[in-house]
VOGU-3710 file (C-alpha; in Angstrom, 3 decimals, decimal comma):
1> xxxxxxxxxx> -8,215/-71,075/4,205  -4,670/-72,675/3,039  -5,645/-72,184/-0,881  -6,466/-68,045/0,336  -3,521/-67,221/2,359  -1,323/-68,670/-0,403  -3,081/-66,573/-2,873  -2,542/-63,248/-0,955  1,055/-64,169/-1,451  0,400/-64,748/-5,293
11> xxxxxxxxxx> 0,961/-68,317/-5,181  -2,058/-70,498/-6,827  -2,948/-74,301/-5,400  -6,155/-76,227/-5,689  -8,280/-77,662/-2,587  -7,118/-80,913/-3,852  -3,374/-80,021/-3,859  -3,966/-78,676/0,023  -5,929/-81,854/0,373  -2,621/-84,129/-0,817
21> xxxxxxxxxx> -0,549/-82,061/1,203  -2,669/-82,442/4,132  -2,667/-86,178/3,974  1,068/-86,295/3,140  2,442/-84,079/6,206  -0,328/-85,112/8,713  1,536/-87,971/10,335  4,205/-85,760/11,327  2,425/-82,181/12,112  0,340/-84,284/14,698
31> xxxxxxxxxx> 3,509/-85,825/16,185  5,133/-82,948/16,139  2,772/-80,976/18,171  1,786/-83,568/20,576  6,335/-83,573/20,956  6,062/-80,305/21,668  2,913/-80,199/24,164  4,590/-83,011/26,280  4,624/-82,230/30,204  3,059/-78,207/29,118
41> xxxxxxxxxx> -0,583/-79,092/29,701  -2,332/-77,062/32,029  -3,731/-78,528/35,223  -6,883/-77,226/34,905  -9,074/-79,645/32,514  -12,555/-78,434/31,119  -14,891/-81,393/30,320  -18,470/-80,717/28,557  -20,567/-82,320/26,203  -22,699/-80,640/23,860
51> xxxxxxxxxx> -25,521/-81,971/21,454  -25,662/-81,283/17,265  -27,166/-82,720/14,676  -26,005/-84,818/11,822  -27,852/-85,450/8,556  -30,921/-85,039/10,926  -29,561/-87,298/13,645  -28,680/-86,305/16,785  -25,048/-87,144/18,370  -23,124/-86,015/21,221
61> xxxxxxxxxx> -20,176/-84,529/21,354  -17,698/-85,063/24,884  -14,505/-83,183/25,222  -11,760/-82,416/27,272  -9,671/-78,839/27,111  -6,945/-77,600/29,052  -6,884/-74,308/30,110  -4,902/-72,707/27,638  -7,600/-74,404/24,680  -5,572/-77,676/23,963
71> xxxxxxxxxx> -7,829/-80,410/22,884  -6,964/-83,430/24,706  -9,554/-85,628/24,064  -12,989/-85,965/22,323  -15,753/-88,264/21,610  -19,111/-88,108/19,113  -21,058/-90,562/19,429  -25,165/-91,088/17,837  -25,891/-91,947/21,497  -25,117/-90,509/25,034
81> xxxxxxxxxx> -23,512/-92,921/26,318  -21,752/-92,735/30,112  -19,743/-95,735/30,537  -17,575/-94,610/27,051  -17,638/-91,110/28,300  -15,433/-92,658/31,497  -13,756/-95,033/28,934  -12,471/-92,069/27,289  -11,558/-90,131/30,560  -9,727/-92,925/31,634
91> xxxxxxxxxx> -7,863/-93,267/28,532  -7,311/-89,402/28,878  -5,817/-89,758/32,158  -3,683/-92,767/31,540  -2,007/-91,167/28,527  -1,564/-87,955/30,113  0,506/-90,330/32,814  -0,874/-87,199/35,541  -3,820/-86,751/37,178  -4,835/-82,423/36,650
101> xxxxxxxxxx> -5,486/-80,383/39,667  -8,873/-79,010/38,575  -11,551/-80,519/36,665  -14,115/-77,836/35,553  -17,821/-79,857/34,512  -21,176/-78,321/33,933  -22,371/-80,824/36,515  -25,005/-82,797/34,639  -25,974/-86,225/35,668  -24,224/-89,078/33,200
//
């Protein structure tokens, strides 16, 4: 999508140029929005889990989104697994240093 928008503006990279750029400014585009999301989240935390496939295997996929569509966590794993899905909420909720006032679930037993 990179390599397109730049063309529309006449300028010409390669995937592998957006590829080395990616990996070079990565570090700090992921520090930089995680400065800038700091004490913003909204209080109101979606969690779901949702099932794909992968080369024919089947994983699961647990997330957590604020309201406003921040990703703040999320797990795949090749097996549903409930005591990492509560690793990884704990993790969530120790890092976020603040409990949220809502958690929204689709209410399925773990």
């Amino acid at each position: 999508m990179v390599e397109d928008m730049l063309a529309a503006r006449g300028i010409i990279v390669s995937h592998q140029t957006v590829r080395l750029w990616a990996e070079k400014f990565r570090r700090a585009f992921s520090s930089e929005i995680r400065r800038r999301s700091a004490g913003r989240l909204g209080d109101k935390w979606h969690l779901d889990e949702a099932v794909f496939s992968i080369g024919g295997t089947r994983h699961w996929l647990c997330g957590a989104v604020d309201q406003d569509g921040f990703v703040l966590e999320v797990l795949v794993q090749s097996r549903r697994n409930a005591k990492a899905a509560k690793r990884m909420m704990g993790k969530l909720l120790k890092r976020q240093g603040r409990a949220p006032r809502v958690m929204i679930t689709d209410k399925l037993q773990a």
